[in-house]
C-alpha positions as CSV (number, residue, x, y, z in Angstrom):
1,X,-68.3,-28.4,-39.4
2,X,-69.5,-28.9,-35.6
3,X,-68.0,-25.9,-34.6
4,X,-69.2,-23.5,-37.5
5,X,-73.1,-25.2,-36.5
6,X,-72.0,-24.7,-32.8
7,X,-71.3,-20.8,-33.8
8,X,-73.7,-20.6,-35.8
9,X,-77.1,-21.9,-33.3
10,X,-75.9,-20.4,-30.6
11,X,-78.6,-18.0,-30.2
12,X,-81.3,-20.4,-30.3
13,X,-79.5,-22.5,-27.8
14,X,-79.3,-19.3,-25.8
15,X,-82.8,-18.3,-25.7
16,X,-84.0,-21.8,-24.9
17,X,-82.2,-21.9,-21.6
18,X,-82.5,-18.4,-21.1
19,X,-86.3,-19.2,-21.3
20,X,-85.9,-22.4,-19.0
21,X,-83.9,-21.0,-16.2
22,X,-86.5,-18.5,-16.1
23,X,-89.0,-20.5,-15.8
24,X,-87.2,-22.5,-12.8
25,X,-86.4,-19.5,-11.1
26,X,-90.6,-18.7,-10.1
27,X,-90.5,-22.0,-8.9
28,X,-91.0,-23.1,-5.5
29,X,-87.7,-24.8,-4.3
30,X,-85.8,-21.6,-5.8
31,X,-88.4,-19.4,-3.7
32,X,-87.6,-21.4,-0.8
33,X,-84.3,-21.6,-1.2
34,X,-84.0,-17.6,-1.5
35,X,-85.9,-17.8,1.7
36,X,-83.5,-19.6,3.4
37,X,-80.4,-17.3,2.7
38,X,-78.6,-19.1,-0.2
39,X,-76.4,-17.4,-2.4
40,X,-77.1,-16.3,-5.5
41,X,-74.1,-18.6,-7.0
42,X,-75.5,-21.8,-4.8
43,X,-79.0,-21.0,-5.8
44,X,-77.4,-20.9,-9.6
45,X,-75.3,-24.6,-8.8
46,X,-77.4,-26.3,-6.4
47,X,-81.1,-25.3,-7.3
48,X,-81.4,-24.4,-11.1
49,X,-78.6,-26.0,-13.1
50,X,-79.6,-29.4,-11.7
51,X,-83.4,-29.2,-12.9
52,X,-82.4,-27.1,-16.2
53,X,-82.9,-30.4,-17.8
54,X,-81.1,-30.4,-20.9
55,X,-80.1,-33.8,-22.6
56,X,-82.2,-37.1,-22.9
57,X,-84.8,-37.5,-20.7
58,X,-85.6,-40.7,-19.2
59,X,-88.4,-42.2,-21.0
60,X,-86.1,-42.0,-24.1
61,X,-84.0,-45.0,-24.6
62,X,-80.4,-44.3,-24.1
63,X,-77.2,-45.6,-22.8
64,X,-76.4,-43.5,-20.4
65,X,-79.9,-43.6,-18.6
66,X,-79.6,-47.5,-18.4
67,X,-76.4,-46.8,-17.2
68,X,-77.5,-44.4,-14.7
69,X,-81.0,-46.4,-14.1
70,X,-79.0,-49.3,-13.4
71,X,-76.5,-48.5,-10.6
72,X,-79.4,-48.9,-8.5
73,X,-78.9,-52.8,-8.9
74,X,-75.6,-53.1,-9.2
75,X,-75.4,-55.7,-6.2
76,X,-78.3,-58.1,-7.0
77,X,-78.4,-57.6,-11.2
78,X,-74.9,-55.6,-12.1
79,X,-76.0,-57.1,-16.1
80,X,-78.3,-54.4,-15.9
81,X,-75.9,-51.1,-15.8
82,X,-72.6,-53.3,-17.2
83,X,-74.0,-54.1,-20.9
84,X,-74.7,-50.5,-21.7
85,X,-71.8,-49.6,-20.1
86,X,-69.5,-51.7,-22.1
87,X,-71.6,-50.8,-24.9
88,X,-70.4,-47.2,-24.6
89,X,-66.9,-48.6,-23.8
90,X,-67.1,-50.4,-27.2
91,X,-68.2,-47.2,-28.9
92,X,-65.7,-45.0,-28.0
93,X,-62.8,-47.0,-28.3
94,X,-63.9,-47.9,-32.0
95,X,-64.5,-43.9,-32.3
96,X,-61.0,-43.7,-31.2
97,X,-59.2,-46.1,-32.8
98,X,-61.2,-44.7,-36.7
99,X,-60.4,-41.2,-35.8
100,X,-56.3,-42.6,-35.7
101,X,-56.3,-44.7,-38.2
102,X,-58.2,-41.8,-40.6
103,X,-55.2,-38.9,-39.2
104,X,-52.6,-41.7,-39.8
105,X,-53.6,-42.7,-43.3
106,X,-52.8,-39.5,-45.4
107,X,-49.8,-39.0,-43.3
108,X,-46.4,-40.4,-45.5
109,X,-44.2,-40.6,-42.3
110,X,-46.1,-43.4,-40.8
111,X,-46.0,-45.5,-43.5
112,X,-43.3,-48.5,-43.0
């Protein structure tokens, strides 16, 4: 079902960061960039991918912001980046271990 949404929105995925990278390319660091004699492919990987900004931005609550938010401390207050970080850990691995025990279930041959 992801994938028939994924084919499906495409297009409006598309135009929205067809629409953003346009907009980052007027912008000054690009301009300056240009200036200098970049490439167009480090101009692409070094000026506008990084500030395309796609995915939650950091006023939004979210694990991998605290995560990223709290490497920073990592020496004086390392609670601050390992509890979302073994919250994700936790996650995933209980993600994991459904997603075998739902393919194992139907199947006859794994039955003892």
């Amino acid at each position: 079902m992801i994938i028939v949404f994924g084919v499906a929105d495409w297009p409006f995925y598309a135009r929205v960061i067809r629409a953003e990278t346009l907009s980052i390319r007027e912008r000054e660091f690009v301009v300056a960039g240009r200036a200098l004699g970049m490439s167009h492919a480090r101009v692409i990987f070094r000026q506008i991918f990084p500030n395309l900004g796609l995915g939650v931005q950091p006023p939004t609550p979210a694990w991998g912001n605290m995560l990223g938010e709290g490497r920073v401390y990592m020496l004086n207050s390392w609670w601050i980046a390992a509890f979302p970080g073994l919250a994700i850990f936790v996650t995933t691995l209980v993600i994991n271990l459904m997603g075998n025990g739902r393919r194992d279930w139907p199947d006859p041959h794994m039955k003892l």
